[in-house]
N, CA, C and O atoms as a DFTB+ gen file, in Angstrom:
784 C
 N C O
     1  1     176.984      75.615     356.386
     2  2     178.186      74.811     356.269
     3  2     178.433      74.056     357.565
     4  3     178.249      74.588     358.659
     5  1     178.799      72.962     357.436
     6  2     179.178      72.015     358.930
     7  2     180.309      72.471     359.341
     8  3     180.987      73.243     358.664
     9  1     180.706      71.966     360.714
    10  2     181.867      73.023     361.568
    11  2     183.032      72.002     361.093
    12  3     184.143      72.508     360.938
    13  1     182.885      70.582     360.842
    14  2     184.402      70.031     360.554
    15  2     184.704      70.400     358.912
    16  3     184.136      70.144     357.850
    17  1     185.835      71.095     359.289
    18  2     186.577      71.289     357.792
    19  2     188.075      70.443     357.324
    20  3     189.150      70.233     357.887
    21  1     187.543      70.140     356.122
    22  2     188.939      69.255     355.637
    23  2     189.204      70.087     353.995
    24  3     188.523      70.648     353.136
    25  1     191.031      69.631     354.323
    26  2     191.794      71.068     353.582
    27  2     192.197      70.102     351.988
    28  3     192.679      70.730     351.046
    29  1     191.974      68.799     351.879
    30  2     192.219      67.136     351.102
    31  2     191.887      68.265     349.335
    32  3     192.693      68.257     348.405
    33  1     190.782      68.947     349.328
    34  2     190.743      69.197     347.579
    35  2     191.085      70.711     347.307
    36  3     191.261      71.357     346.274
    37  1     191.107      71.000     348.571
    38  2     191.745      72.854     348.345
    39  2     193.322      72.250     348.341
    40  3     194.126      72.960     347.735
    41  1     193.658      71.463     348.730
    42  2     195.418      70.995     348.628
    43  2     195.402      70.689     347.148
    44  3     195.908      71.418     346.295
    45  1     194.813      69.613     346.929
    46  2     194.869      69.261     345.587
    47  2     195.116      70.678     344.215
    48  3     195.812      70.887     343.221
    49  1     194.074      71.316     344.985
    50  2     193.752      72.751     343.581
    51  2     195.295      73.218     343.542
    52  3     195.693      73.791     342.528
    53  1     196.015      73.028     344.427
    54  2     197.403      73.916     344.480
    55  2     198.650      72.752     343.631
    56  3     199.879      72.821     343.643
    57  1     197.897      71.918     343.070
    58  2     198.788      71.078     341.909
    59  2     199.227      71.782     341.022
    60  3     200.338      71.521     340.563
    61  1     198.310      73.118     340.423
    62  2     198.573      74.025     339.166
    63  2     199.736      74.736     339.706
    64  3     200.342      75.136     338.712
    65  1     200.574      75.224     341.109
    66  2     201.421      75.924     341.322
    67  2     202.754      74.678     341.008
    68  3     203.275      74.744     339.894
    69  1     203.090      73.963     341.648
    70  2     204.065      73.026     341.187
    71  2     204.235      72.794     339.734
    72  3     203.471      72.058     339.110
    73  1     205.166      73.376     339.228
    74  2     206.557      73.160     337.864
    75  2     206.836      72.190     337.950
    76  3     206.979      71.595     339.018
    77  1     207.006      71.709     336.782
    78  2     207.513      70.329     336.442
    79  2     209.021      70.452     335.878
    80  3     209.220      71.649     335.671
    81  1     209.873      69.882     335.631
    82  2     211.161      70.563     334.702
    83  2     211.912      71.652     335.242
    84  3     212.514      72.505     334.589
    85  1     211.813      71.536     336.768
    86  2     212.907      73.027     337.282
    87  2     214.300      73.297     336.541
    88  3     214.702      74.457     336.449
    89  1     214.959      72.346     336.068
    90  2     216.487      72.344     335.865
    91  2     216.330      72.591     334.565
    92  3     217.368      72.232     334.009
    93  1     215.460      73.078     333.682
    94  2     215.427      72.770     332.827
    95  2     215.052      74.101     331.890
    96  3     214.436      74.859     332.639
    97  1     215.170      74.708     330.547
    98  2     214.740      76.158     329.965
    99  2     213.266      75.358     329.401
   100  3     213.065      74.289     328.825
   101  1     212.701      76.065     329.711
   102  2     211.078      75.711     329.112
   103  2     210.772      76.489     327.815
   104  3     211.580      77.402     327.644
   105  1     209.855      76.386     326.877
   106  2     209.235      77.228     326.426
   107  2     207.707      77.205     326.715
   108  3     206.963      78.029     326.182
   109  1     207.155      76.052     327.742
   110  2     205.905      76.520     328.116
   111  2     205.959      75.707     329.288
   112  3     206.009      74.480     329.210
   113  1     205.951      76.489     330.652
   114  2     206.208      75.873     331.877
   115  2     204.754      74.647     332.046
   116  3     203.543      74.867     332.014
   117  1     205.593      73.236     332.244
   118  2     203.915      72.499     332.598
   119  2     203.900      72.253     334.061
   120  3     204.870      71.794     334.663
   121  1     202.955      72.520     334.527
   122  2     202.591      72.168     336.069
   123  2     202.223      70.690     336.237
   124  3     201.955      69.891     335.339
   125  1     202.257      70.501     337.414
   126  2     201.729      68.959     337.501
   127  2     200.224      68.736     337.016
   128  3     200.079      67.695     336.375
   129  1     199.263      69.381     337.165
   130  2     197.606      69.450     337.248
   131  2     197.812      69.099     335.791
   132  3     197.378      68.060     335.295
   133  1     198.493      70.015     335.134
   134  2     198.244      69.688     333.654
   135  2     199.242      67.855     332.990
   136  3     198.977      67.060     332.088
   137  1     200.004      67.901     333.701
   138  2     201.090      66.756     333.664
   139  2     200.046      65.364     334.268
   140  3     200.185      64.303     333.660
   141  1     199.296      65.395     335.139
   142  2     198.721      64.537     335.371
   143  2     197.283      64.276     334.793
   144  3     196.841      63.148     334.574
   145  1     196.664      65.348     334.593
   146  2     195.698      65.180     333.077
   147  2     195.927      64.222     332.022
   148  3     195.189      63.243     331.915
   149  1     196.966      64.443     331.172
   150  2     197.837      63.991     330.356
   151  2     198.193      62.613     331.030
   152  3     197.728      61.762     330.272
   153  1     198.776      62.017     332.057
   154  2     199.292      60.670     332.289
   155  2     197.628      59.917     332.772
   156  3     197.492      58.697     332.873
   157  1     196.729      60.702     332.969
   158  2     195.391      60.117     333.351
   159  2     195.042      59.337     332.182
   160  3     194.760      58.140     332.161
   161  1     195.123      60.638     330.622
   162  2     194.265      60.102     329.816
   163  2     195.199      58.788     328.741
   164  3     194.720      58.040     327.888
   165  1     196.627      58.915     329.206
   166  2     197.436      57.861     328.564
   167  2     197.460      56.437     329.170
   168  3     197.656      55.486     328.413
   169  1     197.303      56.271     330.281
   170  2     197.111      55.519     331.481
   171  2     196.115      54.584     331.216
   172  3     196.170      53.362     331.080
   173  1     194.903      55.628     331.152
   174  2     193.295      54.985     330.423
   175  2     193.648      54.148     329.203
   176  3     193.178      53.017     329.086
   177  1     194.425      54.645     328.336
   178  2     194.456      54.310     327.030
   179  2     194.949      52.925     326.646
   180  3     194.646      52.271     325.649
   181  1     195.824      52.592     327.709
   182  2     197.259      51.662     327.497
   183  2     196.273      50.262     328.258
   184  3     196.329      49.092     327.881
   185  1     195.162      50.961     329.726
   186  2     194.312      49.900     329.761
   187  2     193.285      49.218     329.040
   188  3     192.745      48.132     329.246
   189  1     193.044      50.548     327.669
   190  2     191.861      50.210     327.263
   191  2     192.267      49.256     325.737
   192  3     191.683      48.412     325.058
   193  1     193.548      49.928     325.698
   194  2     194.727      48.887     324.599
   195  2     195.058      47.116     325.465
   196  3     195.537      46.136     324.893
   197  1     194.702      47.180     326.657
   198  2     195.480      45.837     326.986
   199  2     194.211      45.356     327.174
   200  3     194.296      44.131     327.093
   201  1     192.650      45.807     327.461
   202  2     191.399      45.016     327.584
   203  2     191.361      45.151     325.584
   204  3     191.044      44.069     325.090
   205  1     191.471      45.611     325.152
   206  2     190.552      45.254     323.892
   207  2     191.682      44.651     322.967
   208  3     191.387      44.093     321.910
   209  1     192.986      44.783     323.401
   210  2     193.602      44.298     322.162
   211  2     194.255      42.875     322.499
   212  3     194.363      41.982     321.658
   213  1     194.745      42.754     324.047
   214  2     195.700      41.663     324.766
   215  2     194.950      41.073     325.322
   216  3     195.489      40.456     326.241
   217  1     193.228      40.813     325.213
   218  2     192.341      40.104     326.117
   219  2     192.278      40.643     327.917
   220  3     191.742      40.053     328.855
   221  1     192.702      41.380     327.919
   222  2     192.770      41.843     329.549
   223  2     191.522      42.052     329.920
   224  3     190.578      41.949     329.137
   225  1     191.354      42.511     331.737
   226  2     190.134      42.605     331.646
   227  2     190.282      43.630     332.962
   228  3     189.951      43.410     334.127
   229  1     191.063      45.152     332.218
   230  2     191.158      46.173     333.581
   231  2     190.801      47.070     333.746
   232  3     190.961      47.752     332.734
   233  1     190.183      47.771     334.767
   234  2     189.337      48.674     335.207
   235  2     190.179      50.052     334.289
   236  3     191.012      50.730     334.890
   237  1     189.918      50.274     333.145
   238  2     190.497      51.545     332.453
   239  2     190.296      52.582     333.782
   240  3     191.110      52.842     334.668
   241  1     188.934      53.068     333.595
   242  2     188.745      53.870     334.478
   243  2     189.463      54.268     335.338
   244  3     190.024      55.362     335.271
   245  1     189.608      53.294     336.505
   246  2     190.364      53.424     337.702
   247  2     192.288      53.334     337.255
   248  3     193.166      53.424     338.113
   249  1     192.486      53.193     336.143
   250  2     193.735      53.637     335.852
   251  2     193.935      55.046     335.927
   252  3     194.740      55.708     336.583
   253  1     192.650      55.510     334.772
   254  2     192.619      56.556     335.024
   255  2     192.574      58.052     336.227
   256  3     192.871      59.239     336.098
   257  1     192.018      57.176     337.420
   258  2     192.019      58.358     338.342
   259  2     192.679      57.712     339.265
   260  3     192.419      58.073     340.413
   261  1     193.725      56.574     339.102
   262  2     195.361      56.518     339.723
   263  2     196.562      57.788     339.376
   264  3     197.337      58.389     340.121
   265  1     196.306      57.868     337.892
   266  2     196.838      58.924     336.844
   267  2     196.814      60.323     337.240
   268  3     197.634      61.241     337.280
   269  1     195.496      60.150     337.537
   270  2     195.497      61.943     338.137
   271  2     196.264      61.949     339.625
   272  3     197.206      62.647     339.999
   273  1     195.619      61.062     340.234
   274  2     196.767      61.611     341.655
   275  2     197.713      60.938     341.867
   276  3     197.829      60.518     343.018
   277  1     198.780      60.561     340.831
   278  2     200.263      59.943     341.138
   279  2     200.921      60.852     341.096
   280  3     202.124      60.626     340.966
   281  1     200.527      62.105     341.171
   282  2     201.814      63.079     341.348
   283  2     201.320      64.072     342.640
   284  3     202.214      64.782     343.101
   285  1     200.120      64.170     343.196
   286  2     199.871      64.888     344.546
   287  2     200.518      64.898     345.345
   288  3     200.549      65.970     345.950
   289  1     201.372      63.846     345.833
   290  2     202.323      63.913     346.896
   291  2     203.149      65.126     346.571
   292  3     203.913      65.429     347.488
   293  1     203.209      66.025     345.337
   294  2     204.255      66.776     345.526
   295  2     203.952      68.064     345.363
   296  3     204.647      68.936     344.840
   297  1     202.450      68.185     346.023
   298  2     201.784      69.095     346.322
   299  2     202.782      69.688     347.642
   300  3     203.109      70.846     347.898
   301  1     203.025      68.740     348.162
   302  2     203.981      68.807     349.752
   303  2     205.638      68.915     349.243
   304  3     206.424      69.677     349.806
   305  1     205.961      68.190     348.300
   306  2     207.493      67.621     348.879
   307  2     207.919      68.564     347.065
   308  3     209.077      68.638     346.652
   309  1     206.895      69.059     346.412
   310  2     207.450      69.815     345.195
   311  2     208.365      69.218     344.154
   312  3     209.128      68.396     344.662
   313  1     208.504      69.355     343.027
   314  2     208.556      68.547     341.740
   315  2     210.405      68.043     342.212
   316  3     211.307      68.847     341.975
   317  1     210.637      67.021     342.698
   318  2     212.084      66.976     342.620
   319  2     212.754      66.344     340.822
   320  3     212.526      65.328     340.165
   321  1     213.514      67.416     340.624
   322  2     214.364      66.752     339.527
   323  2     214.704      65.657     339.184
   324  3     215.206      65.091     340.155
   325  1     214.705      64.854     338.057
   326  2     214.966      63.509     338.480
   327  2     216.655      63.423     338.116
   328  3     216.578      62.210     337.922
   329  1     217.485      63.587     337.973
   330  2     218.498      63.996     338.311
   331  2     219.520      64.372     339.794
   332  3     220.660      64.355     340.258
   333  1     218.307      64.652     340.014
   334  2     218.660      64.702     342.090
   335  2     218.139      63.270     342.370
   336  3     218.838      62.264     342.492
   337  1     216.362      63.379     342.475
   338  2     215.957      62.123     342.719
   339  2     216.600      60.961     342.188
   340  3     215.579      60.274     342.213
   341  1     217.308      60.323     341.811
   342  2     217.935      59.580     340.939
   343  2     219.455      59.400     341.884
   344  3     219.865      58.317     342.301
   345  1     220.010      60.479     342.051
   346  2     221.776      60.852     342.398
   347  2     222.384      59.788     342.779
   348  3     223.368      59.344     342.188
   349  1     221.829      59.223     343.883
   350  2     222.116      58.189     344.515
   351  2     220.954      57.376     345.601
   352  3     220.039      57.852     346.273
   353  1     221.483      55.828     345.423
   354  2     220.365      54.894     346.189
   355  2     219.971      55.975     347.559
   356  3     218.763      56.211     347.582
   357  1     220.610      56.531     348.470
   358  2     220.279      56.691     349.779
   359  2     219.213      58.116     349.546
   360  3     218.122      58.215     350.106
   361  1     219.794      59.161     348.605
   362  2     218.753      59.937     348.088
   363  2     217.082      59.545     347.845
   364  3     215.996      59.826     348.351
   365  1     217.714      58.583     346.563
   366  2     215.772      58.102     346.470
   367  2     215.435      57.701     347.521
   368  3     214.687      58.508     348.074
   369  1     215.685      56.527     348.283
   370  2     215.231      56.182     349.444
   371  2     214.874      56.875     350.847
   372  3     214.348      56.312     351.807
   373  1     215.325      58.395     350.749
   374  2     215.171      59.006     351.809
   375  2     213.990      60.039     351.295
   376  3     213.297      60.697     352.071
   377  1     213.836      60.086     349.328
   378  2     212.790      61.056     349.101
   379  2     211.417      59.537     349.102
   380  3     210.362      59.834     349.662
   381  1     211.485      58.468     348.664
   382  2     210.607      57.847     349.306
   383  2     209.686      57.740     350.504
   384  3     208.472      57.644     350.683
   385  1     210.844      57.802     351.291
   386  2     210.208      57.999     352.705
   387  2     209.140      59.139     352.662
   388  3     207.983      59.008     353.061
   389  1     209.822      60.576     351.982
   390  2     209.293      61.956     352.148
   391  2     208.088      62.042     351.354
   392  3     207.286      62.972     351.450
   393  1     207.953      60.907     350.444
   394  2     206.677      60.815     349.322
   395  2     205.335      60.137     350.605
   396  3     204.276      60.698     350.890
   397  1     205.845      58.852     351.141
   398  2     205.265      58.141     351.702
   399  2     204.262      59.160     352.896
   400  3     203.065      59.124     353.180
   401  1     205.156      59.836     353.276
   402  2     205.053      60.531     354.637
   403  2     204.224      61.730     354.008
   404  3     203.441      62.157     354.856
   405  1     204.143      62.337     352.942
   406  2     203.372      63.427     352.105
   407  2     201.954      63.162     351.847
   408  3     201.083      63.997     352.090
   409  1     201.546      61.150     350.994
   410  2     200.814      60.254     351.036
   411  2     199.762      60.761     352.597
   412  3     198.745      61.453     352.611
   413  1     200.330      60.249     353.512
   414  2     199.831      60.323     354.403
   415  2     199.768      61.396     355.355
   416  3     199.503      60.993     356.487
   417  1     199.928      62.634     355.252
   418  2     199.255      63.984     355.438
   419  2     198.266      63.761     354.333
   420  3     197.194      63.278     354.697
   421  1     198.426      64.039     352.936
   422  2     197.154      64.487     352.842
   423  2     196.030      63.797     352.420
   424  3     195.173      64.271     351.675
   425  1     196.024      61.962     353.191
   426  2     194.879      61.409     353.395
   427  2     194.106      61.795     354.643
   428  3     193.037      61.317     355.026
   429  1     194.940      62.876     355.286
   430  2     194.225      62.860     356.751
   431  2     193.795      63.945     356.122
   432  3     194.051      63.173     355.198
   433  1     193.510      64.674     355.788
   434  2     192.929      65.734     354.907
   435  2     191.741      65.734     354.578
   436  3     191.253      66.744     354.070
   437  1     191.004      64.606     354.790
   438  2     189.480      63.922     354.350
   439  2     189.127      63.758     355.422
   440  3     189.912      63.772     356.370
   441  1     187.502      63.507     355.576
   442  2     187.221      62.877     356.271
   443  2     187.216      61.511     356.935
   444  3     186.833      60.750     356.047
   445  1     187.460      60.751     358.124
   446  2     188.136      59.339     358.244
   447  2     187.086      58.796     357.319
   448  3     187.612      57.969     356.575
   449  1     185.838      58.936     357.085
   450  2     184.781      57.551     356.311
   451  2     184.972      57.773     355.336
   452  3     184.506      56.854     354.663
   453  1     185.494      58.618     354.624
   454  2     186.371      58.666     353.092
   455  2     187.532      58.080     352.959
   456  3     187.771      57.523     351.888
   457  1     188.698      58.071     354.216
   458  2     189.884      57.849     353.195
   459  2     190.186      56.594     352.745
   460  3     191.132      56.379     351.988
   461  1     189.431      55.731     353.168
   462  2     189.358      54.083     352.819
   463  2     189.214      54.204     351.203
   464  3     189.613      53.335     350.428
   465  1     188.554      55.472     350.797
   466  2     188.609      55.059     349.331
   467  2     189.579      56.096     348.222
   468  3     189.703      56.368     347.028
   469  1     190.120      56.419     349.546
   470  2     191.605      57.494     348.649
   471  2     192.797      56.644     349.152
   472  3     193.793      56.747     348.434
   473  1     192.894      56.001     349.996
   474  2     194.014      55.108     350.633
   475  2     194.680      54.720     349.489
   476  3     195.878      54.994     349.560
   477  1     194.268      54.057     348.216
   478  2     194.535      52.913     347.176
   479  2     195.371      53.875     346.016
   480  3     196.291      53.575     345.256
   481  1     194.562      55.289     346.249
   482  2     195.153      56.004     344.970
   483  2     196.312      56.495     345.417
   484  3     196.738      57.364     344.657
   485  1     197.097      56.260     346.484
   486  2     198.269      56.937     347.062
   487  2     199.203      55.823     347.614
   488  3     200.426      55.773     347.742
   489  1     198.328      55.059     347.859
   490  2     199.780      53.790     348.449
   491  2     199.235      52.793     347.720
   492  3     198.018      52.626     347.639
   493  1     200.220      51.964     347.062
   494  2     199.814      50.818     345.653
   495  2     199.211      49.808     346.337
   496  3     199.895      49.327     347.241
   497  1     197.788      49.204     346.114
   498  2     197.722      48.052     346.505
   499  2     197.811      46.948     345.348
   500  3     197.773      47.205     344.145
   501  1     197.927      45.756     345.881
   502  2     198.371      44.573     345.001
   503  2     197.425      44.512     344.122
   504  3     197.928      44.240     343.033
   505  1     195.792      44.685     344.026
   506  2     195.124      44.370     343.108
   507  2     195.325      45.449     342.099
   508  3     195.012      45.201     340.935
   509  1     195.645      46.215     342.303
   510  2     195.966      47.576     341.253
   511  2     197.288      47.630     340.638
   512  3     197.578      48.599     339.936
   513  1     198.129      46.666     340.839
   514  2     199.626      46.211     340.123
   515  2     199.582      46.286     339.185
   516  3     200.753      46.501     338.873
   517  1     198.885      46.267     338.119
   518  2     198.657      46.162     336.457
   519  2     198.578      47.839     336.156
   520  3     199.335      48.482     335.428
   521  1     197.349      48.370     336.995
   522  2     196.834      49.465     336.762
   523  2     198.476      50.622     336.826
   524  3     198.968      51.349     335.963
   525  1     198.818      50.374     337.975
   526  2     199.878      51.207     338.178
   527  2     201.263      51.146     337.011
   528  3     201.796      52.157     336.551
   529  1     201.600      49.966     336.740
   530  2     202.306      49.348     335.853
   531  2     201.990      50.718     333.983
   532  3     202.599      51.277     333.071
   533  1     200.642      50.505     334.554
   534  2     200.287      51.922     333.073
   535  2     200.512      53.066     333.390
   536  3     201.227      53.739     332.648
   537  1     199.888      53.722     334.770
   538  2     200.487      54.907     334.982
   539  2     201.812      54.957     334.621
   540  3     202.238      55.633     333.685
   541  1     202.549      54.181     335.421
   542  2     204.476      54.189     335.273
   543  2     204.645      54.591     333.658
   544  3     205.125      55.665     333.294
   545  1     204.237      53.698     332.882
   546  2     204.283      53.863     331.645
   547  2     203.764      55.078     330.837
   548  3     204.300      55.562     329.840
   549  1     202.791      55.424     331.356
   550  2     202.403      57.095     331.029
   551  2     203.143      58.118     330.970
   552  3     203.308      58.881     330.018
   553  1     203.673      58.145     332.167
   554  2     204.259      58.896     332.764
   555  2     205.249      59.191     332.474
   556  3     205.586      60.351     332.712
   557  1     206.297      58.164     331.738
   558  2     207.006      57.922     331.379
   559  2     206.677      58.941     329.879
   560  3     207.071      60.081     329.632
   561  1     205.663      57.856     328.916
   562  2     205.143      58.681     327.987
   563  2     205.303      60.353     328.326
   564  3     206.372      60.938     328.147
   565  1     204.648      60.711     328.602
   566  2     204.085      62.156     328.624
   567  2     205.490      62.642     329.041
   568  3     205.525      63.732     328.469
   569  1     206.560      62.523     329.623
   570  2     208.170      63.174     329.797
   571  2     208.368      63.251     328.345
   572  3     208.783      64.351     327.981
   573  1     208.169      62.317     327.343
   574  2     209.068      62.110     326.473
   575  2     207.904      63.020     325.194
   576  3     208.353      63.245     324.070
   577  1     206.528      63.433     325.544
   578  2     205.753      64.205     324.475
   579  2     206.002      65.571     324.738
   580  3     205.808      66.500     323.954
   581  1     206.733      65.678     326.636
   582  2     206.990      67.135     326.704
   583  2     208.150      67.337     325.647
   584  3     208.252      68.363     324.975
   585  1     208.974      66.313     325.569
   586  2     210.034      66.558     325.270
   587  2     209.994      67.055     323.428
   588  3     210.660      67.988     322.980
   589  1     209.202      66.312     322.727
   590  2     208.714      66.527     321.525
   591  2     208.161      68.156     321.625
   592  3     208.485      68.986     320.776
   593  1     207.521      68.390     322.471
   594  2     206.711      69.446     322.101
   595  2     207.348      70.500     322.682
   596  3     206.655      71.515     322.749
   597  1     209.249      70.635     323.444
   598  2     210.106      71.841     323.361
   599  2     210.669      71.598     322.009
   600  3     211.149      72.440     321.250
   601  1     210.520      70.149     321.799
   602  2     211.903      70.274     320.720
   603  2     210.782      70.848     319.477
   604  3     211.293      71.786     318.865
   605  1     209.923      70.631     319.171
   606  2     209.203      71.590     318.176
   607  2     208.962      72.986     318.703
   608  3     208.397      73.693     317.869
   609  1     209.155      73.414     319.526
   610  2     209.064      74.744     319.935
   611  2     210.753      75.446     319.290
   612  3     210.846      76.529     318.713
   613  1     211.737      74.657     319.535
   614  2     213.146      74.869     318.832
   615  2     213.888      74.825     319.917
   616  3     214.997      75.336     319.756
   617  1     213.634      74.312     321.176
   618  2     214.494      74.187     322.377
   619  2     215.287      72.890     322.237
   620  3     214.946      71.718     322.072
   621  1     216.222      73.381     322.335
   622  2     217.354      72.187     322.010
   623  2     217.696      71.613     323.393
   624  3     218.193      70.499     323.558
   625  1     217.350      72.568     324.476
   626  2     217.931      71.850     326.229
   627  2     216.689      70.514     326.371
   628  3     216.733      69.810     327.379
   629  1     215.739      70.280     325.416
   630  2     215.532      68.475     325.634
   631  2     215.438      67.255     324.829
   632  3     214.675      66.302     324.667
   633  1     216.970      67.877     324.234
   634  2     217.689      66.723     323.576
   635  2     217.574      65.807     323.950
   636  3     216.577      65.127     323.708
   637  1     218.651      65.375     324.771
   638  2     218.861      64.691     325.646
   639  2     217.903      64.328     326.722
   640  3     218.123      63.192     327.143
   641  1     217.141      64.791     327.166
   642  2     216.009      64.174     327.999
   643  2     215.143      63.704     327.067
   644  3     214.501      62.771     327.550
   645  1     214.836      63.940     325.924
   646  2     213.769      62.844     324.594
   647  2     214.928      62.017     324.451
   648  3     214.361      60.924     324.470
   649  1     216.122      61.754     324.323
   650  2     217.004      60.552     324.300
   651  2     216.618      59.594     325.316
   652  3     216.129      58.505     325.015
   653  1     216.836      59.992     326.598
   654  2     217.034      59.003     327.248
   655  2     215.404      58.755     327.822
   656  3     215.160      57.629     328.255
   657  1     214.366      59.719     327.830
   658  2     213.265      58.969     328.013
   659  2     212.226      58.053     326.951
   660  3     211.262      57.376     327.307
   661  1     212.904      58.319     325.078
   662  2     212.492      57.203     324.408
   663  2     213.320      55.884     324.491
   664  3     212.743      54.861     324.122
   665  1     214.607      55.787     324.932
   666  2     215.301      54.961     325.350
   667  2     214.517      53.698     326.526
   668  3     214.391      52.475     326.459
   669  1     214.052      54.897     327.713
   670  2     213.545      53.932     328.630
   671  2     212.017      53.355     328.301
   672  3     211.635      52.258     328.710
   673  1     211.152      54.309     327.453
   674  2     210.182      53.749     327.307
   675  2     210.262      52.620     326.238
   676  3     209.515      51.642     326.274
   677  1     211.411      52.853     325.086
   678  2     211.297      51.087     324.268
   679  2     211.491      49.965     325.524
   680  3     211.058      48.813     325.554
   681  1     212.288      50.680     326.552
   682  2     212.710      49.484     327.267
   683  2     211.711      48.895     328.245
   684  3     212.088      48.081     329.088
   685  1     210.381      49.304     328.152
   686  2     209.188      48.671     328.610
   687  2     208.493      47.784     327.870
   688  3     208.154      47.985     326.704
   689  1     208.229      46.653     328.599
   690  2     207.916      45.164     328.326
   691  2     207.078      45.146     328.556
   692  3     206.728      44.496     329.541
   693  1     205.994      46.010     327.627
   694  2     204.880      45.931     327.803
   695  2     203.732      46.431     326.089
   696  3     203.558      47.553     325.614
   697  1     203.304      45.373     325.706
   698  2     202.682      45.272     323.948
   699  2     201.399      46.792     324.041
   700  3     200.699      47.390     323.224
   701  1     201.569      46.849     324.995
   702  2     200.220      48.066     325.055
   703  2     200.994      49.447     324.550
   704  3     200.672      50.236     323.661
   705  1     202.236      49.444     325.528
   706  2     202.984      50.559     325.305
   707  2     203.614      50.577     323.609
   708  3     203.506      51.619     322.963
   709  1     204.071      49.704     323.171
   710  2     204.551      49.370     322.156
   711  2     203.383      50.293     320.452
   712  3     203.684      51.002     319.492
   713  1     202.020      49.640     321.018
   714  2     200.943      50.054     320.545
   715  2     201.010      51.490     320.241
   716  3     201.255      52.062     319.179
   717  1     200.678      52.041     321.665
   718  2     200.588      53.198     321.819
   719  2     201.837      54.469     320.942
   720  3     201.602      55.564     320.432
   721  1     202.879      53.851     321.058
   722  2     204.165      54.526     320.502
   723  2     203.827      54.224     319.313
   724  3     203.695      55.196     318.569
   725  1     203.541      52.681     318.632
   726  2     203.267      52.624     316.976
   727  2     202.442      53.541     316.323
   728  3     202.685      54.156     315.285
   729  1     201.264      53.584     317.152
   730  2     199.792      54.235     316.100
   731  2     199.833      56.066     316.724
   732  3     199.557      57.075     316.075
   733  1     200.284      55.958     318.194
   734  2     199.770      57.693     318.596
   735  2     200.995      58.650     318.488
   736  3     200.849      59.817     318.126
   737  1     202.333      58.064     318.846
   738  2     203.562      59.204     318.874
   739  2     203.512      59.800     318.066
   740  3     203.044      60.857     318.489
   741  1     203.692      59.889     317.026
   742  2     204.052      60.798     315.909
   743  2     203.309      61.759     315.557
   744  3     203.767      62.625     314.812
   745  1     201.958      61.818     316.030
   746  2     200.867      62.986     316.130
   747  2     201.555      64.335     317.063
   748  3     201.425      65.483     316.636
   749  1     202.236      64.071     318.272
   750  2     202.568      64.338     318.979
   751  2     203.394      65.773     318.189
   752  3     203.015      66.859     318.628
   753  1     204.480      65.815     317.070
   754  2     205.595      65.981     316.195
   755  2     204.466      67.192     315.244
   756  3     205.014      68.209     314.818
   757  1     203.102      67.018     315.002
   758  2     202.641      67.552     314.248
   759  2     202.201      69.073     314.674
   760  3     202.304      69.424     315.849
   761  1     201.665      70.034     313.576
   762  2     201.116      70.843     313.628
   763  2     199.605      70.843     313.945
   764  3     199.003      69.830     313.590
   765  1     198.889      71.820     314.559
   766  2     197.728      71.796     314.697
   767  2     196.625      71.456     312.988
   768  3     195.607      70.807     312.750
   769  1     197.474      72.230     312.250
   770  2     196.917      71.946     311.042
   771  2     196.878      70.761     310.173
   772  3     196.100      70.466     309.266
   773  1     197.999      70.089     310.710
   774  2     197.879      68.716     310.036
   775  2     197.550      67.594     310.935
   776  3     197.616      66.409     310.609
   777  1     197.162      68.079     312.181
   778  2     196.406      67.026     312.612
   779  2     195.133      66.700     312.354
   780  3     194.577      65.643     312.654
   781  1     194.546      67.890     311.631
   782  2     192.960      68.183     311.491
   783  2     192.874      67.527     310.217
   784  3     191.795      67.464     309.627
């Protein structure tokens, strides 16, 4: 083994300890690792809906492994509620900072001739504006399939959070997402048996 050690994917592995939904009664606690799986492979989808259906022409792929690490920063700074995060402007803006500043611990985590190519998946660059634009939208998604899949469990505490996160996702201006809600949501609602 070489003597320089970097701590960048043993941090990562500790995504499965971070809860998603603290404020919240679960009937199956999701961690981020598994939460970002899920916004990876919706992410992919919404690009591979806007190259084949809207003429686009975007790196699915690399949506995809934006997807997986848009939630690492909270490997450090831990799942904040969005309810807190939210409270008020000076709040978000001060957990921004704490995201930004999280970002950058654990790019130093790599080796320097690597992080040129982890830099992009943690701080947005302009050519990836589209790409990210799907994560957001994923992400979004996948709040609102957790939310389906307490409320079929019989948990009634995410009423109201499937309210207001199908609320915000109609309110995305975007024909991919639209797609995606027409032909895939409602699978979501089903039994294992009648999906087969």
């Amino acid at each position: 083994m070489g003597k320089n050690k970097f701590h960048f994917f043993a941090m990562l592995s500790r995504m499965k300890y971070i809860n998603r939904w603290a404020l919240m009664r679960n009937t199956h606690v999701e961690n981020i690792s598994e939460h970002s799986l899920e916004v990876a492979a919706i992410a992919h989808a919404l690009a591979v809906i806007h190259n084949k259906r809207f003429g686009g022409s975007v790196n699915a792929e690399r949506a995809a492994v934006i997807g997986i690490y848009h939630d690492a920063p909270e490997i450090i700074t831990g799942d904040m509620p969005t309810p807190v995060k939210y409270f008020s402007p000076q709040i978000r803006e001060a957990y921004g900072q704490v995201e930004e500043e999280a970002c950058a611990a654990l790019l130093k985590m790599l080796p320097e001739d690597l992080r040129g190519e982890y830099t992009p998946l943690f701080f947005k660059q302009e050519q990836d504006e589209k790409l990210w634009q799907f994560v957001k939208a994923a992400d979004k998604i996948c709040a609102y399939t957790k939310c389906i899949e307490e409320g079929k469990a019989g948990n009634s505490d995410f009423n109201s959070a499937a309210k207001t996160n199908l609320e915000a996702i109609m309110a995305i201006d975007m024909p991919e997402v639209r797609v995606f809600m027409d032909e895939f949501i409602d699978s979501y609602a089903m039994t294992i048996d009648e999906l087969k």
